[in-house]
C-alpha positions as CSV (number, residue, x, y, z in Angstrom):
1,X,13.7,35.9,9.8
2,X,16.7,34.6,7.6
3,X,20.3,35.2,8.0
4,X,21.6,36.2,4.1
5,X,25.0,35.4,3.3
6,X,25.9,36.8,0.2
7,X,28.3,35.5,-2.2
8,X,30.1,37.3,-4.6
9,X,33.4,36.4,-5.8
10,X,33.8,34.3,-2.9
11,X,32.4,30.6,-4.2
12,X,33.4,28.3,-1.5
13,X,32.7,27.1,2.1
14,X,35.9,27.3,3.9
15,X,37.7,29.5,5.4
16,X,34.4,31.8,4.5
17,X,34.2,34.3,7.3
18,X,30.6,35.6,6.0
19,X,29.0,31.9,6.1
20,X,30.8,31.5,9.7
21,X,29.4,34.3,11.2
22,X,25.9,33.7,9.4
23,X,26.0,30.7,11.0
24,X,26.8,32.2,14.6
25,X,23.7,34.1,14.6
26,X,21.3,31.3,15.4
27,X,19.2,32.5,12.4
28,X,18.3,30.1,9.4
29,X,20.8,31.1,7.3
30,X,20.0,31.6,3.1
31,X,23.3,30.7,0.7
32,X,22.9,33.3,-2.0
33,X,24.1,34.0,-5.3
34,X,22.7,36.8,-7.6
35,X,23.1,36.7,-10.8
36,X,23.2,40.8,-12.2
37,X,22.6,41.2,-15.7
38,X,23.8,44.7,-15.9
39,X,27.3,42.9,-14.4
40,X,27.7,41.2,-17.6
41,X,27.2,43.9,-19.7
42,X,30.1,45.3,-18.7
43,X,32.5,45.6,-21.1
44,X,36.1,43.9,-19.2
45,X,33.1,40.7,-19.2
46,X,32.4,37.8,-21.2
47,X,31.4,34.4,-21.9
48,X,34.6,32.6,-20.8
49,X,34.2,34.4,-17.5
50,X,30.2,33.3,-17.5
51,X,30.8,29.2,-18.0
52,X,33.5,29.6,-15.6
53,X,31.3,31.1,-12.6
54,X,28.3,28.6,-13.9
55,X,30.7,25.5,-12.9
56,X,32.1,27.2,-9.7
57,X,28.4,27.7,-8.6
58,X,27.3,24.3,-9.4
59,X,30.6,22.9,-7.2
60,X,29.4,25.6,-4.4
61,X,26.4,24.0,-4.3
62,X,27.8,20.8,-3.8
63,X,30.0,22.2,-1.0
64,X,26.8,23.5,0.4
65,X,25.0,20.3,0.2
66,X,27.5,18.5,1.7
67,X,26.7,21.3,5.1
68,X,23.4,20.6,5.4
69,X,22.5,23.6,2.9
70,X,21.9,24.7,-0.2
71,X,22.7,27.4,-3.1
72,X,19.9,29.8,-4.0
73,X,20.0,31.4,-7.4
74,X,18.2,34.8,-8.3
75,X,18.8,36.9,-11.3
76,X,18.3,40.9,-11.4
77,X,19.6,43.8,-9.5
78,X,20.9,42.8,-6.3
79,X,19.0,45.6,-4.2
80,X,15.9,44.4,-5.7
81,X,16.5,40.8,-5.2
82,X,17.3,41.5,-1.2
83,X,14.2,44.1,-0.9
84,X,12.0,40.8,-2.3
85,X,13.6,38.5,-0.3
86,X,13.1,40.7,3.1
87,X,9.5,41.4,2.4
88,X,8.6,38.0,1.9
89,X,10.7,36.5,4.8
90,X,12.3,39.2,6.8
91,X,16.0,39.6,6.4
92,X,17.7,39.7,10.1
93,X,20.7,40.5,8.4
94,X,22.9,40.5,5.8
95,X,26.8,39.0,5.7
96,X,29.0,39.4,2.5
97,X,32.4,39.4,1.8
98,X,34.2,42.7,1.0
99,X,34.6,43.0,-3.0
100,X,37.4,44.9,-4.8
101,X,35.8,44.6,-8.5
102,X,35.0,46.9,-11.2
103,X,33.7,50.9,-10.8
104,X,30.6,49.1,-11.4
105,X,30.5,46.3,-8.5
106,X,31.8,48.9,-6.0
107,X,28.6,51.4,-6.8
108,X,26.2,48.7,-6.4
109,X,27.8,47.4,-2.9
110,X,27.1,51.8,-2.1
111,X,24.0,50.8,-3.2
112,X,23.0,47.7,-1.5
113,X,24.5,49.5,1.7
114,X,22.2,52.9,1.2
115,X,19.3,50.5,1.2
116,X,20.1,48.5,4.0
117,X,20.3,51.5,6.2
118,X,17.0,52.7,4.8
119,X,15.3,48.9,5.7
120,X,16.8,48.8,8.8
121,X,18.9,45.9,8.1
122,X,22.1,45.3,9.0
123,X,24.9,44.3,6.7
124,X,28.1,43.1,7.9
125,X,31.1,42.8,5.4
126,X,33.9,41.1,6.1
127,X,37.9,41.1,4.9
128,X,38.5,38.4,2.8
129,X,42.0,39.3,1.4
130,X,45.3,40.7,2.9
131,X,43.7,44.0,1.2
132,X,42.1,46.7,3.4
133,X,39.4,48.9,3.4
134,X,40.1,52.7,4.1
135,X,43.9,52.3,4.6
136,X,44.7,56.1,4.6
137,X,48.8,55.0,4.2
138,X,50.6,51.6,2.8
139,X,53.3,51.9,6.0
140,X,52.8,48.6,8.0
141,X,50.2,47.0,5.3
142,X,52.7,44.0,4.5
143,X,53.0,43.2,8.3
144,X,49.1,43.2,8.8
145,X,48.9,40.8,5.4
146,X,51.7,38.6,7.2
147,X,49.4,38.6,10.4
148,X,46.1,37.8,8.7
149,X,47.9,35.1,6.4
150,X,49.1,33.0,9.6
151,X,45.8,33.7,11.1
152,X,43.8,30.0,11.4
153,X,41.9,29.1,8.4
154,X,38.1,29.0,9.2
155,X,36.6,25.5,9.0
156,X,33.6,24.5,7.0
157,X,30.8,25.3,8.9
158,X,27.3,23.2,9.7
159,X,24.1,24.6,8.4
160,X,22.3,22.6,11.0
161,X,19.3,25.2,9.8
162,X,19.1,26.4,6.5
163,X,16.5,28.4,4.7
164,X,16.5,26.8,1.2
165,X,14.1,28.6,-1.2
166,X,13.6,28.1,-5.1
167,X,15.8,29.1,-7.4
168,X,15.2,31.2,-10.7
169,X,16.0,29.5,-14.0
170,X,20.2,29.8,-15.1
171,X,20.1,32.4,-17.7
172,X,22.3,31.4,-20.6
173,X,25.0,33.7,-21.7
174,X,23.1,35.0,-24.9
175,X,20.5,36.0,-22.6
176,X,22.6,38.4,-20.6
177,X,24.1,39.8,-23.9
178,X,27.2,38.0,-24.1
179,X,28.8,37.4,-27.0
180,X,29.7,33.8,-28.3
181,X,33.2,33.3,-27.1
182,X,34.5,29.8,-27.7
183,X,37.4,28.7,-25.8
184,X,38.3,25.2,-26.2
185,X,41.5,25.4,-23.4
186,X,39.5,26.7,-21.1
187,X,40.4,25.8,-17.1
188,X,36.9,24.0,-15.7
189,X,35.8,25.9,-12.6
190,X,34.9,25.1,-9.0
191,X,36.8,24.2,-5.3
192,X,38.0,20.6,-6.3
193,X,39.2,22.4,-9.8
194,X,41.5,24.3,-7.6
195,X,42.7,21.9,-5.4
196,X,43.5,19.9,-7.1
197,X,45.8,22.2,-9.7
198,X,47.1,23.5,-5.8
199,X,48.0,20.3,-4.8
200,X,49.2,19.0,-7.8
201,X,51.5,22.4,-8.1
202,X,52.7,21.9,-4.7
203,X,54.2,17.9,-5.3
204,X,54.7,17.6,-9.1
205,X,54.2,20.4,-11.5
206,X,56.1,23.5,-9.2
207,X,59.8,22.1,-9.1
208,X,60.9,24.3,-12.0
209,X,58.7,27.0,-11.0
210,X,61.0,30.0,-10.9
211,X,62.7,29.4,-14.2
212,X,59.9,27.9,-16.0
213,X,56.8,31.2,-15.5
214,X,58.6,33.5,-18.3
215,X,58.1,30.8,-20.9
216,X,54.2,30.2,-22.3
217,X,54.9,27.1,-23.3
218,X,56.9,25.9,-20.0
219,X,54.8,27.6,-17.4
220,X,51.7,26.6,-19.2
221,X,52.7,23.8,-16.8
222,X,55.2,24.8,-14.5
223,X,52.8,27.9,-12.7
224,X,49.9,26.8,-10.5
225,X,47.2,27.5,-13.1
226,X,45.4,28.5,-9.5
227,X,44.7,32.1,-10.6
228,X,41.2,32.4,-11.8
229,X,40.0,29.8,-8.6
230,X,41.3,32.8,-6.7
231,X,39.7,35.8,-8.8
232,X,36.6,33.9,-8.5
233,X,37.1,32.9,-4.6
234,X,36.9,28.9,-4.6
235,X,40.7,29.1,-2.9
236,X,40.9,31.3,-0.7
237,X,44.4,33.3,-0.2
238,X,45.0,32.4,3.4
239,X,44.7,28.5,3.0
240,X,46.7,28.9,-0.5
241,X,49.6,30.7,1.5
242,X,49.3,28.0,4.0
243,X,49.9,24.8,2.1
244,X,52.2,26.7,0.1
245,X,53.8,27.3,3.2
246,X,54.0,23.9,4.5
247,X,55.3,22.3,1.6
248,X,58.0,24.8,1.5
249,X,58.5,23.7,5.0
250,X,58.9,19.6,3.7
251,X,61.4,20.5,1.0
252,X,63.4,22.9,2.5
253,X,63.5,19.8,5.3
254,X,64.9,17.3,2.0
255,X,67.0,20.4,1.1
256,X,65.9,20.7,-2.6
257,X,67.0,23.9,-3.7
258,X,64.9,24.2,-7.0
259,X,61.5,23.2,-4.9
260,X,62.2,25.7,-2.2
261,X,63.3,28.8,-4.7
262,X,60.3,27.9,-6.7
263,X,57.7,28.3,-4.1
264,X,59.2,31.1,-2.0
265,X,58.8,32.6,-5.7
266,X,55.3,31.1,-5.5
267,X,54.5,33.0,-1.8
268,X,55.4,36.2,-3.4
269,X,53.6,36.2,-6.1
270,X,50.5,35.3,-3.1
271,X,51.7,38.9,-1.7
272,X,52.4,40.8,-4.5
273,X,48.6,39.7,-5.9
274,X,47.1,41.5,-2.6
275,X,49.4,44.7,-3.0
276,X,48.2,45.1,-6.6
277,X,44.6,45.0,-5.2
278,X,45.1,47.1,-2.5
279,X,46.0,49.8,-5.2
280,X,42.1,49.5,-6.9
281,X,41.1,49.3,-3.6
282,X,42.8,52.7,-2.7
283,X,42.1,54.3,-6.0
284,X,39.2,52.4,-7.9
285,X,40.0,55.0,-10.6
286,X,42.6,53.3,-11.7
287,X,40.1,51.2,-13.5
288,X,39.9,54.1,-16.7
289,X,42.0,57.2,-15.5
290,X,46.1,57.3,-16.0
291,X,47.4,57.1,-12.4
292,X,50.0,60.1,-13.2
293,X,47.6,63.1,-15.1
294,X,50.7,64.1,-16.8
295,X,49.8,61.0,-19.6
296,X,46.5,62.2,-19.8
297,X,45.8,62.3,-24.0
298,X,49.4,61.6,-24.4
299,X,48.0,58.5,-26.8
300,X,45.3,58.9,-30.0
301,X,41.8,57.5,-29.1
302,X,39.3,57.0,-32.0
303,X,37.3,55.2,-34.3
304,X,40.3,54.9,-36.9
305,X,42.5,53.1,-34.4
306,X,40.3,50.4,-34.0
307,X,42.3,48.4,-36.9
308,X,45.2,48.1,-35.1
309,X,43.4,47.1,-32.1
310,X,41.6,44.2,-33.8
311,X,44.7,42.8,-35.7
312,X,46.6,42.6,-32.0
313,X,43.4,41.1,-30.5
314,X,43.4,38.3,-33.5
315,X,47.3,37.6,-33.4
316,X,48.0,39.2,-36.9
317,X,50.3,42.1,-35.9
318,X,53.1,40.1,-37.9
319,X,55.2,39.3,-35.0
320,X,54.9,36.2,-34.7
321,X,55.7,35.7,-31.0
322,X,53.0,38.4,-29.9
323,X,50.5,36.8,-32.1
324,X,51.1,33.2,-30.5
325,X,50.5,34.7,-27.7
326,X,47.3,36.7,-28.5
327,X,45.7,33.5,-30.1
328,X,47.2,30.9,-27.3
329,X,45.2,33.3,-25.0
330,X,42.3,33.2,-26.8
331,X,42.2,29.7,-27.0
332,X,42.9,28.6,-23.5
333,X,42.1,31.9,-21.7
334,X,45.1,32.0,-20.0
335,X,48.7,33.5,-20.9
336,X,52.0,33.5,-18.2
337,X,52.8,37.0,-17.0
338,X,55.5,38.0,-18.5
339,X,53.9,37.2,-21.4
340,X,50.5,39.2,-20.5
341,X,52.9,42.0,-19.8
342,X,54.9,41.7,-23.0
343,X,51.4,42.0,-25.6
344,X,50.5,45.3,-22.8
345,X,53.4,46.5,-23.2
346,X,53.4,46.2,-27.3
347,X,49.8,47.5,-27.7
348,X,50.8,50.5,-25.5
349,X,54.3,51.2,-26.6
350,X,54.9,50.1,-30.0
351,X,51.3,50.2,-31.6
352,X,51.0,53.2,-29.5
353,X,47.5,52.4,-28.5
354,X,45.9,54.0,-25.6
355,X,46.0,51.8,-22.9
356,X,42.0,51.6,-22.1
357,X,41.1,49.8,-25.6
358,X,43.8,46.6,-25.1
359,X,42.7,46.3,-21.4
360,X,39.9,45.9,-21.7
361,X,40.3,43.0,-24.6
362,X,42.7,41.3,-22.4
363,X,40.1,41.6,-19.4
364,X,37.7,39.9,-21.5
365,X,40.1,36.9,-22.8
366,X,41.1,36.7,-19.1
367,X,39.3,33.6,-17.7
368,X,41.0,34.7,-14.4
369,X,40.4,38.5,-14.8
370,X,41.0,40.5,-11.5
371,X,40.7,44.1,-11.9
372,X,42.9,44.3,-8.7
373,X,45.3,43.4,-10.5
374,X,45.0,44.0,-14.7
375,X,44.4,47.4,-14.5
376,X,47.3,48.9,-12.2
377,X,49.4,46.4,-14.5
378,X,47.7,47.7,-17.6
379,X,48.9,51.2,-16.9
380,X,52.3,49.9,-15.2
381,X,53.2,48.2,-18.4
382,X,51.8,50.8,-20.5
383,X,54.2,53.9,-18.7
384,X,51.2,55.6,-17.2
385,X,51.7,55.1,-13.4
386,X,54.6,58.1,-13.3
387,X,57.0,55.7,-10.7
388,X,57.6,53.2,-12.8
389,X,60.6,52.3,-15.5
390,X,59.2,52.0,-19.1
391,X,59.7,48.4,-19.9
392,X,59.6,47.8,-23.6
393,X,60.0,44.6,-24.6
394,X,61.4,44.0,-27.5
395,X,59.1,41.3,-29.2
396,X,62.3,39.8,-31.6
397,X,64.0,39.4,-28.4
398,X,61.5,38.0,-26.0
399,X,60.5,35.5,-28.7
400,X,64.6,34.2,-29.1
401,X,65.0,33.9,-25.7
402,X,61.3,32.4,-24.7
403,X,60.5,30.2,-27.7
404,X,64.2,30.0,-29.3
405,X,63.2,26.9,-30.9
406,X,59.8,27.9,-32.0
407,X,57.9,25.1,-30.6
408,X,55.0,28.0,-29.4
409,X,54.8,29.6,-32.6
410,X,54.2,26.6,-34.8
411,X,51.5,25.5,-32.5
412,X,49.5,28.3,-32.8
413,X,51.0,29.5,-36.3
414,X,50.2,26.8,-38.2
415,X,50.6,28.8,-41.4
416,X,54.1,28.9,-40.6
417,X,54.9,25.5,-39.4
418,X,57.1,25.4,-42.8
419,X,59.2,28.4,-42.0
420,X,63.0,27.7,-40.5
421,X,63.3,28.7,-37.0
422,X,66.8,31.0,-38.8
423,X,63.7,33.3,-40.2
424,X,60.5,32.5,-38.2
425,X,61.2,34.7,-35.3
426,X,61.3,37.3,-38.1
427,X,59.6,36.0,-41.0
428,X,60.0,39.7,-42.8
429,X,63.7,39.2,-43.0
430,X,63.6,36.4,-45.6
431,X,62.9,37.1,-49.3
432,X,59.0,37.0,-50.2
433,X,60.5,34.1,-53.1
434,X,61.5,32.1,-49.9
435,X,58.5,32.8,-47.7
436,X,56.1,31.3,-50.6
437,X,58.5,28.3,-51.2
438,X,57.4,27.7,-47.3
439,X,54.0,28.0,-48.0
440,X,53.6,31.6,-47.0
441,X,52.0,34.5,-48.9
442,X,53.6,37.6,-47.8
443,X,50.3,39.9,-46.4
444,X,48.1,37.4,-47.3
445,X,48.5,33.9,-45.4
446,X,50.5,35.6,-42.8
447,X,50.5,39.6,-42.5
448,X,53.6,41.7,-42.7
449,X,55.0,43.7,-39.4
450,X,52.2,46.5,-38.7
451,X,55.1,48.6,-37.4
452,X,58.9,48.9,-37.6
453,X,59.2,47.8,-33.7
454,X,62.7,49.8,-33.5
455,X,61.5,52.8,-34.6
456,X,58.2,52.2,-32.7
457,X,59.8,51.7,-29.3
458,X,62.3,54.8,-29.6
459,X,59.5,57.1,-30.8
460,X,57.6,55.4,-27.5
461,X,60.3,56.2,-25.1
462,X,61.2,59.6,-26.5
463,X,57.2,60.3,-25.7
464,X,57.2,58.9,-22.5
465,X,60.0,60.7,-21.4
466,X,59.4,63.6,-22.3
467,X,56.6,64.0,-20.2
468,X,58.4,62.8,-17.1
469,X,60.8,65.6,-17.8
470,X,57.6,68.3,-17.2
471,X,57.0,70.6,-14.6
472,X,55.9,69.0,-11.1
473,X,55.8,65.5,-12.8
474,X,58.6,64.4,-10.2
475,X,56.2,66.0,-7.2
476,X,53.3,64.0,-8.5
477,X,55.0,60.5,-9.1
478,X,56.5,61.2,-5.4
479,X,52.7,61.3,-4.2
480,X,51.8,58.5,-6.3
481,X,55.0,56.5,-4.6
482,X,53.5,57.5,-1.5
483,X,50.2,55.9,-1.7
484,X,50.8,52.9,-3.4
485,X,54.2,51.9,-3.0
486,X,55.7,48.8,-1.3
487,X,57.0,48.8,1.5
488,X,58.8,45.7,1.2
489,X,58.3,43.9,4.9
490,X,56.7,41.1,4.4
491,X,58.4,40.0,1.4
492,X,61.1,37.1,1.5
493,X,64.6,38.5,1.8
494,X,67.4,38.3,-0.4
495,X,70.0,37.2,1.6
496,X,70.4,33.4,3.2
497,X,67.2,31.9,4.2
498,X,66.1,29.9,7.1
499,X,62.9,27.5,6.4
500,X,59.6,29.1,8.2
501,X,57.7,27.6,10.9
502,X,54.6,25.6,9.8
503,X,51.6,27.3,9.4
504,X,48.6,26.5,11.1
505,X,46.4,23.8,10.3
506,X,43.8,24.0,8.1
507,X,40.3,23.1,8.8
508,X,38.7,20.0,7.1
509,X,42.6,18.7,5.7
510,X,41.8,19.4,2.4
511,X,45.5,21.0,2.3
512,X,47.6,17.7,3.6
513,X,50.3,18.1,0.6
């Protein structure tokens, strides 16, 4: 009989709770991954996301190695891959980490459980987030992430016996039906990856933090960078908030004011990605229904909106700060937020897109998609939610104050490297005589504005608007509030601060800076 630890998006040793109490058992315990080709056909998936995982599983079976074990690779539904592996060698039971993932992952974990019960096997999933399962009300929820983020981080275990077993060939990504999806920028995956971009964010890079994340070309540098080693589970959030915490600790003791601002910023953002998740978690139909019903059909879905669709995805909407960003991101699979929440928001508002079609192009550029997280944001930045303010951002604007120099633009605008920063922010403003003296062919090297983003935005907001003004709208955003709002406790106050207590220690030191 083998002890099955299952791992999911959850690719690391420590701090692991489902290899830990594998481990306890006494059984030989079986490291498992399972690849799921119906997984990757899902449409928020691609081949980014694919080579990504690929190099966090080769670094997990390094991790697991270096314990005495070993990774075992299968490929095909996971129910079927368990019911083989019990009949040949008798599963004791089963340990997995709880997953907050697509519609999709959640009804084959039903799945998996429904046959468990039916074999008479016992599966045992455990929290690896501040997110919980079945939380019928949010009141308290920060406090208990507080709790389980001081809680000790769990130390890489021994396999002193472990059930190794062949491993089925690595499917490329053409064989799962992904599509070619070059990304040259791409972060590597895998632990050290993220430890390294952690600890590097923590002494060097993080200093400017705070004021540096709204800019794509600044935070490019300035954030951690540690967001799809998270998504994917080679950091895990407790040990993250811990060294985050510590270092806070040793500048706040040098008293540097832009280090400490920055990474109480940083901690935040640590809790504010586990609130977002919770909301999934809560509601996993936030992952293709409008939260509020009022904005159901309230945006034009078909075939003939597809062009506008495809000329944001490929950076040719003719504002040239949205399409830096679009092709930045499709380059390098990673945009800052503001910026992620700026080309939302100007799909949604000022293309007037429905907000299911962008998503899930954004999901799939994403090397660090977490649908925790994109899809309440998709519909928050899109006005759907029913609580929230309609943020349009004004594209003219957020390119003068993010890029006033134009540095982003040119680099991924070449075609208007030649254009003076007076007119490149709005290249439609200069004469067409002009914009060919520069080297640019009005509509053809470089397209004009799809849409008069003015008039776009107050026809947007008129819309949205209106609709909040509709009978029992208020009642219904009220409920909405209810269920997913924050509480605030937890978060770090806005009044004078006092430097925290250390955190515990981690197991292993791997998180010394």
């Amino acid at each position: 009989m083998i002890s099955v630890v299952w791992f999911k998006r959850d690719l690391r040793v420590h701090d692991h709770a489902a290899l830990t109490a594998a481990v306890a058992s006494g059984h030989p315990v079986l490291a498992l991954y399972i690849v799921e080709p119906e997984l990757w056909r899902q449409p928020a998936l691609s081949g980014r996301q694919f080579a990504f995982l690929g190099e966090c599983l080769d670094d997990l079976d390094r991790q697991l190695r270096g314990c005495g074990g070993a990774l075992v690779r299968r490929t095909g539904d996971a129910v079927h891959v368990l019911a083989d592996l019990h009949t040949r060698h008798g599963i004791a039971q089963i340990h997995a980490h709880e997953e907050t993932g697509l519609e999709w992952t959640f009804a084959r974990d039903k799945a998996v459980r429904r046959w468990a019960r039916q074999a008479g096997v016992p599966l045992v999933e455990h929290r690896q987030h501040g997110v919980w399962r079945a939380l019928n009300r949010r009141d308290g929820w920060a406090a208990r992430w507080v709790r389980m983020m001081a809680a000790p981080v769990l130390p890489r275990p021994a396999l002193t016996r472990p059930a190794i077993l062949p491993s089925d060939p690595w499917p490329d990504a053409a064989e799962l039906g992904l599509a070619d999806d070059p990304c040259p920028g791409r972060q590597r995956g895998g632990r050290r990856e993220g430890i390294a971009l952690l600890g590097s964010f923590l002494t060097e890079r993080g200093q400017f933090y705070r004021s540096a994340m709204s800019s794509p070309l600044e935070g490019a540098e300035a954030c951690s960078r540690i967001s799809a080693h998270l998504a994917f589970g080679c950091l895990s959030m407790r040990e993250s908030h811990q060294a985050a915490t510590r270092a806070l600790l040793r500048w706040s003791e040098r008293e540097d004011k832009h280090w400490t601002g920055s990474i109480r910023s940083f901690i935040a953002r640590l809790h504010w990605h586990c609130h977002f998740i919770q909301k999934l978690e809560d509601q996993p139909s936030i992952e293709h229904t409008n939260l509020h019903p009022a904005y159901a059909d309230l945006r034009p879905v078909g075939p003939e909106h597809e062009a506008l669709v495809a000329a944001w995805r490929q950076g040719q909407t003719g504002f040239p700060f949205v399409d830096a960003c679009m092709r930045s991101l499709g380059a390098t699979g990673w945009l800052n937020f503001r910026m992620r929440s700026m080309v939302m928001a100007f799909s949604s508002y000022h293309l007037w897109q429905d907000w299911r079609r962008p998503a899930q192009e954004l999901a799939r550029l994403f090397t660090d998609f977490e649908p925790g997280i994109h899809f309440p944001q998709a519909q928050m930045q899109s006005g759907t939610t029913g609580v929230n303010t309609a943020r349009i951002y004004n594209p003219v604007k957020q390119s003068l104050d993010q890029d006033p120099d134009g540095v982003f633009i040119r680099r991924w605008l070449p075609e208007l490297a030649a254009v003076p920063t007076e007119f490149l922010h709005q290249p439609w403003t200069a004469p067409d005589d002009l914009l060919r003296g520069w080297g640019v062919e009005p509509g053809a090297t470089y397209p004009r504005p799809l849409v008069d983003h003015v008039a776009a935005a107050r026809f947007a907001r008129e819309r949205i608007y209106t609709v909040r003004k509709g009978a029992g709208f208020r009642q219904t955003a009220n409920g909405i509030q209810q269920r997913h709002g924050s509480r605030k406790a937890g978060l770090p106050p806005t009044g004078k601060r006092r430097a925290p207590k250390p955190a515990p220690t981690p197991g292993q030191g791997e998180f010394s800076f």
